[in-house]
Z-matrix of the N, CA and C atoms (Angstrom, degrees):
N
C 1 1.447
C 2 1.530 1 109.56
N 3 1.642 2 103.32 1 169.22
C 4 1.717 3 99.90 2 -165.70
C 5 1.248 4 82.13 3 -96.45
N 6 1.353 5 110.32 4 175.31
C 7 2.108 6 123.27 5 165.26
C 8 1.461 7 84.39 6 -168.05
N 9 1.737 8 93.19 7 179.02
C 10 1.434 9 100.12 8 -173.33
C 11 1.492 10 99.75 9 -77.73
N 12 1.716 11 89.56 10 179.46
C 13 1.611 12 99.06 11 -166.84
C 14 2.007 13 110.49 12 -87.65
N 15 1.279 14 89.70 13 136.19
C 16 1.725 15 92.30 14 164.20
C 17 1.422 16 120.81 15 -21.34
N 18 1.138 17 148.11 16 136.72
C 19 1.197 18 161.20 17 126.55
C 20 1.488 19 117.76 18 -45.66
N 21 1.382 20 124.24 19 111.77
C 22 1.428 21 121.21 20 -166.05
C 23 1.590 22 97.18 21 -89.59
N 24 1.198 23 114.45 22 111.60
C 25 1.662 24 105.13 23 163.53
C 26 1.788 25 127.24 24 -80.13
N 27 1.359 26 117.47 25 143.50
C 28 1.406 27 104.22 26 -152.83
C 29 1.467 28 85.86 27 -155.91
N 30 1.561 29 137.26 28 161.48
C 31 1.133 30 140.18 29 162.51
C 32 1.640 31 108.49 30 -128.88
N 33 1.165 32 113.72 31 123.64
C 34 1.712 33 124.04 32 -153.21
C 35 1.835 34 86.97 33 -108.38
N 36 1.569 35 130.13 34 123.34
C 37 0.894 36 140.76 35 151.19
C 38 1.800 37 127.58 36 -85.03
N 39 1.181 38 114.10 37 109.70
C 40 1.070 39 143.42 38 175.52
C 41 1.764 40 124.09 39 -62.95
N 42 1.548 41 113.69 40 110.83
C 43 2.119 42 91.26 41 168.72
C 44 1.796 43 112.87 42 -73.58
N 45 0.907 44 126.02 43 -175.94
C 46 0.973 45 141.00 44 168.52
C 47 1.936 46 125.62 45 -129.51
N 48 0.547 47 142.41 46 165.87
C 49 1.744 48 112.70 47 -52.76
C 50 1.605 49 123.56 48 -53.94
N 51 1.126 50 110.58 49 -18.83
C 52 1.634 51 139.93 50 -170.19
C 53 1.880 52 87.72 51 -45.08
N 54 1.164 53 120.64 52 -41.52
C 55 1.353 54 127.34 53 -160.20
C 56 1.665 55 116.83 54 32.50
N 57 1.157 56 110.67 55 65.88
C 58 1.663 57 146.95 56 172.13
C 59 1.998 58 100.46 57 -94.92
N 60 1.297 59 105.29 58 143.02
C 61 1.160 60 116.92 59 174.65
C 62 1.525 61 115.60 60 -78.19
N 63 1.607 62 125.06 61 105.59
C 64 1.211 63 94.80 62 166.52
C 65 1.293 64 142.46 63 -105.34
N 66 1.528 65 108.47 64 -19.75
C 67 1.649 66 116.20 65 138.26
C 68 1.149 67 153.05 66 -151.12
N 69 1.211 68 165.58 67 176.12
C 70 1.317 69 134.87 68 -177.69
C 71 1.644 70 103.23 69 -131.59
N 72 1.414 71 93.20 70 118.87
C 73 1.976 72 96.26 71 -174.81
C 74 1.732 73 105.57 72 -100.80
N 75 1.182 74 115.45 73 145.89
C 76 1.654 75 113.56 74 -169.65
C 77 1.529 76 86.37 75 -84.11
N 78 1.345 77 130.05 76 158.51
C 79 1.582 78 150.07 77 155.48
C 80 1.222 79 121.58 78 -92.47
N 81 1.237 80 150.45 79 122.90
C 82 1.349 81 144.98 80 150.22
C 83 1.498 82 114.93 81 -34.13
N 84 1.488 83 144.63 82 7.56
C 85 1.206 84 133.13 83 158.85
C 86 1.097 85 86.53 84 156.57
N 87 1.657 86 107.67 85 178.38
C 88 1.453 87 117.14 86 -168.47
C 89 1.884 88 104.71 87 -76.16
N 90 1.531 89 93.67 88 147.59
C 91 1.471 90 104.42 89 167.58
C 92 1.384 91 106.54 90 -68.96
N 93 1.447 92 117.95 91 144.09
C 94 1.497 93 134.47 92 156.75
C 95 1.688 94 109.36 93 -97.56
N 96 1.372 95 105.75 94 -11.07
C 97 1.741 96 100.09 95 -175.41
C 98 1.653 97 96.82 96 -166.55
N 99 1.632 98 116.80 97 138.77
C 100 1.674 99 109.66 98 177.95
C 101 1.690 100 80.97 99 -127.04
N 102 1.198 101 97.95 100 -177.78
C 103 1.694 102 131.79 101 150.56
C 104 1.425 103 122.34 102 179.76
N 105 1.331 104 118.23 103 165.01
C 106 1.525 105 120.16 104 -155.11
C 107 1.653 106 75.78 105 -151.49
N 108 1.785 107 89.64 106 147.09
C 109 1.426 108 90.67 107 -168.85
C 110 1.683 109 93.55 108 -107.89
N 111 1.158 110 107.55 109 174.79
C 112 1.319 111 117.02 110 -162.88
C 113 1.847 112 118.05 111 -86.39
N 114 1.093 113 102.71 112 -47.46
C 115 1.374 114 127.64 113 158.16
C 116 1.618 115 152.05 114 -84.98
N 117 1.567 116 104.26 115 -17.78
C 118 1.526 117 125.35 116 173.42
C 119 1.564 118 94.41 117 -133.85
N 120 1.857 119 101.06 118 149.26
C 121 1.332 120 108.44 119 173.57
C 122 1.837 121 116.52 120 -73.50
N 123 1.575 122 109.60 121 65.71
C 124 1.460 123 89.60 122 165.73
C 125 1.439 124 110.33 123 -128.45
N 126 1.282 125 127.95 124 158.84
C 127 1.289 126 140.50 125 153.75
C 128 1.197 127 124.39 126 -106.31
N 129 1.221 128 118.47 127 120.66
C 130 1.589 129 122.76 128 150.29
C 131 1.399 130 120.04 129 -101.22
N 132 1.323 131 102.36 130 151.85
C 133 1.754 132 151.26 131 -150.99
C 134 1.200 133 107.99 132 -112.37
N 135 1.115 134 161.00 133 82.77
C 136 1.642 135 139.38 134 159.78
C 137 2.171 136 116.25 135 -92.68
N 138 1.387 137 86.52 136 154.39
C 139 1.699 138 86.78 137 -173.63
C 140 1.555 139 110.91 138 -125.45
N 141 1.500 140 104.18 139 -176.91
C 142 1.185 141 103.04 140 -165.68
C 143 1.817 142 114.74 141 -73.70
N 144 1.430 143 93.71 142 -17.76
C 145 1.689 144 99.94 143 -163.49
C 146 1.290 145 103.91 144 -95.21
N 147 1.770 146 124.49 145 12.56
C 148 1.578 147 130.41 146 167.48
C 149 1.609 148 97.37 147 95.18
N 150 1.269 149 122.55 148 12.68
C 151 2.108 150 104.21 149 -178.26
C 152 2.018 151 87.75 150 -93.23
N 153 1.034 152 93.71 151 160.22
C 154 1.825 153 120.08 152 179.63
C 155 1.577 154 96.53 153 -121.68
N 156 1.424 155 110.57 154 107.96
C 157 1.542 156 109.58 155 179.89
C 158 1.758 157 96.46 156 -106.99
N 159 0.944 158 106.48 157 113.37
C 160 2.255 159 122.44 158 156.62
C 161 1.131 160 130.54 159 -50.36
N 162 1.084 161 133.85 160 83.17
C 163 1.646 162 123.76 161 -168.24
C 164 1.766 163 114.90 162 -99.46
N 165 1.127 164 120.82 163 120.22
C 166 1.342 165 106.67 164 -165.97
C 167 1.778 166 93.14 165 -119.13
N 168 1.622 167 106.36 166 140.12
C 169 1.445 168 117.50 167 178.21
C 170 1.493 169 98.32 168 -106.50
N 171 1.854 170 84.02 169 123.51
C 172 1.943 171 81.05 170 169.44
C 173 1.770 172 63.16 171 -129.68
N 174 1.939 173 75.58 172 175.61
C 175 1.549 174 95.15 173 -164.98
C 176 1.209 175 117.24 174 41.97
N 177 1.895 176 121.93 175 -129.78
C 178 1.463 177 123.95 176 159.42
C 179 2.058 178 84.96 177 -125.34
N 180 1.037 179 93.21 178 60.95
C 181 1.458 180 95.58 179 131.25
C 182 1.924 181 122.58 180 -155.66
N 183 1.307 182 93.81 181 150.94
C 184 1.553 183 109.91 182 174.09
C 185 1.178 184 117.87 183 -65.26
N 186 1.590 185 143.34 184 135.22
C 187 1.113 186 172.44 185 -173.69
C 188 1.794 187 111.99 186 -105.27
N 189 0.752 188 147.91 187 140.31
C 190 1.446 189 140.16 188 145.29
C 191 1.892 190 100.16 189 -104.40
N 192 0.844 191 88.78 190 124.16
C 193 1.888 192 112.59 191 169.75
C 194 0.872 193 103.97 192 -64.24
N 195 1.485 194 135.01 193 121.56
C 196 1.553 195 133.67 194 165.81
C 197 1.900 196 99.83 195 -62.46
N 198 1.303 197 108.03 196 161.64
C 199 1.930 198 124.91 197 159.81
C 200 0.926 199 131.49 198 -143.36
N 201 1.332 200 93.89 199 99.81
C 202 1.849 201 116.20 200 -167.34
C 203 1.833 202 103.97 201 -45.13
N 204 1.448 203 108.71 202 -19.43
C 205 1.478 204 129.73 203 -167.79
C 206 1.679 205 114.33 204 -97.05
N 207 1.808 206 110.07 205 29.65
C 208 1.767 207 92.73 206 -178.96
C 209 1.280 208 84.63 207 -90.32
N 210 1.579 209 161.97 208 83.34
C 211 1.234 210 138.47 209 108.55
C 212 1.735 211 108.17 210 -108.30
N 213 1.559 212 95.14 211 7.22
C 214 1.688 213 82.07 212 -174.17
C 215 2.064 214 88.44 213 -122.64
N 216 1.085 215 111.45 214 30.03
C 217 2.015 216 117.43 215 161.34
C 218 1.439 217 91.79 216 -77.31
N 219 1.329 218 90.94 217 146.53
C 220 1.777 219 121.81 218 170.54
C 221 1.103 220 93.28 219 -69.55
N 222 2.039 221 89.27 220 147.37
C 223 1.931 222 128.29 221 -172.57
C 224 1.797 223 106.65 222 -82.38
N 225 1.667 224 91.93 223 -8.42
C 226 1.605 225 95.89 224 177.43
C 227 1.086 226 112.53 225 -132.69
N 228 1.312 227 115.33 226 -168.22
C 229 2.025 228 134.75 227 -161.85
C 230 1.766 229 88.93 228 -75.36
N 231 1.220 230 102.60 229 119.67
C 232 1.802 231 101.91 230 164.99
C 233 1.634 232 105.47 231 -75.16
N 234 1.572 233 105.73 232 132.02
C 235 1.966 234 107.45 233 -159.51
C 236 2.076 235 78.28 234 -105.56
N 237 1.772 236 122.15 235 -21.13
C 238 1.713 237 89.13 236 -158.89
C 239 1.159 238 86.18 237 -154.94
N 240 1.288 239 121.86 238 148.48
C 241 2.062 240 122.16 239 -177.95
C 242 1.899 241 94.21 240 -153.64
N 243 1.311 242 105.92 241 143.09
C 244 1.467 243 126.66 242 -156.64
C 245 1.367 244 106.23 243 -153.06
N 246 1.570 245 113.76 244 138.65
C 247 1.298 246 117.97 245 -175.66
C 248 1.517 247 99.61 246 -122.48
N 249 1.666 248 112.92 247 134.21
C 250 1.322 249 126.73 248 168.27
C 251 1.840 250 108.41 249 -107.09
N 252 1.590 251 105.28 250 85.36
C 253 1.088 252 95.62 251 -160.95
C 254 1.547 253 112.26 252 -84.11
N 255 1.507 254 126.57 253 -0.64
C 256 1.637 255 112.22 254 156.74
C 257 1.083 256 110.77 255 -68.58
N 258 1.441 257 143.95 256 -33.50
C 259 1.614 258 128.14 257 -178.62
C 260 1.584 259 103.77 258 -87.42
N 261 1.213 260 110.15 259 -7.12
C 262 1.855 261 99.71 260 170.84
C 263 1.643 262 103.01 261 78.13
N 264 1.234 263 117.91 262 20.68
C 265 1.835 264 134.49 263 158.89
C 266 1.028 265 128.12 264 -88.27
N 267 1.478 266 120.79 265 160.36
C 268 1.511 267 122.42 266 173.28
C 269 1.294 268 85.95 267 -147.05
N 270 1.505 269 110.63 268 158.53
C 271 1.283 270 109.29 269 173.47
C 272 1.869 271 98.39 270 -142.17
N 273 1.408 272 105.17 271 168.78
C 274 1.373 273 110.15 272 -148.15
C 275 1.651 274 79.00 273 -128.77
N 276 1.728 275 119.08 274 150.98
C 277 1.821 276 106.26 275 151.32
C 278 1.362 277 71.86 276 -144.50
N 279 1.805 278 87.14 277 167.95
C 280 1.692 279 104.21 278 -170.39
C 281 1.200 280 102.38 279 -150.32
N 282 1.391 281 117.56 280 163.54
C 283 1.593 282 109.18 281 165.29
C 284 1.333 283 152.93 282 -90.55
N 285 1.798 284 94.83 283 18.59
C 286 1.212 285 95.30 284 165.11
C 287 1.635 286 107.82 285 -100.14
N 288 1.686 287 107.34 286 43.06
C 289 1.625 288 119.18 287 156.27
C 290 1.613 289 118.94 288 66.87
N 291 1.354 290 103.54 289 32.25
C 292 1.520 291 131.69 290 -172.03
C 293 1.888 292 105.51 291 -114.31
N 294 1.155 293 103.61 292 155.22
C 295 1.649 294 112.31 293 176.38
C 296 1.370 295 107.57 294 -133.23
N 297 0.816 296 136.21 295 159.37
C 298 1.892 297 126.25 296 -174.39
C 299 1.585 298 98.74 297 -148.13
N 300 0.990 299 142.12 298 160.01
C 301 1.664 300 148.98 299 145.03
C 302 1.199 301 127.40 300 -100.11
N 303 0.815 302 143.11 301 94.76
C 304 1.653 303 128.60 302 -152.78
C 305 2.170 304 98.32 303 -120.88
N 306 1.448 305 87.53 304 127.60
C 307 1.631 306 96.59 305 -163.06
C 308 1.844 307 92.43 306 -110.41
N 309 1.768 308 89.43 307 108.21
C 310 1.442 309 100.57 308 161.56
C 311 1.068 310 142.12 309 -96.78
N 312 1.826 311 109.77 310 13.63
C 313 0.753 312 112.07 311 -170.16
C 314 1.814 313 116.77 312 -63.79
N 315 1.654 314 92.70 313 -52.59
C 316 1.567 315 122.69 314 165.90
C 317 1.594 316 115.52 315 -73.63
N 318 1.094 317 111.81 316 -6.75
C 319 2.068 318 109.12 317 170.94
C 320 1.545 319 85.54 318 82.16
């Protein structure tokens, strides 16, 4: 049967102030939770099915961070993700009522 069409999820990076495109990376599905850290080029991603995807900008291109840690991602939708960028952390909460720390500094 027909239905409407997929929704491509994508995260479009921006310069500042120039506001020039600098890239557009496709997503594995919609985010339920982002953050961008304040001080190092990383972003995190969280989804509905509990994975925490790492995106690291060198140059102007995007990286995905491997995680030696997908058997220990939350059983639920990540709702909030936060970067403590002097300890080189991010931390993930979700709703299946879990908190995680995840240290990038070391991968």
């Amino acid at each position: 049967m027909f239905g409407p069409p997929q929704a491509k999820c994508e995260m479009k990076v921006w310069s500042f102030p120039s506001m020039k495109l600098v890239f557009t990376l496709p997503l594995r599905g919609s985010p339920t939770a982002t953050a961008v850290s304040n001080s190092l080029p990383f972003v995190a991603l969280g989804f509905k099915d509990g994975m925490v995807q790492l995106i690291e900008i060198v140059g102007n291109q995007p990286i995905e961070v491997d995680n030696p840690h997908t058997l220990e991602q939350h059983i639920d939708s990540v709702v909030s993700l936060s970067f403590c960028d002097e300890f080189q952390v991010y931390c993930s909460a979700s709703a299946d009522q879990s908190i995680k720390v995840w240290d990038f500094g070391n991968r």
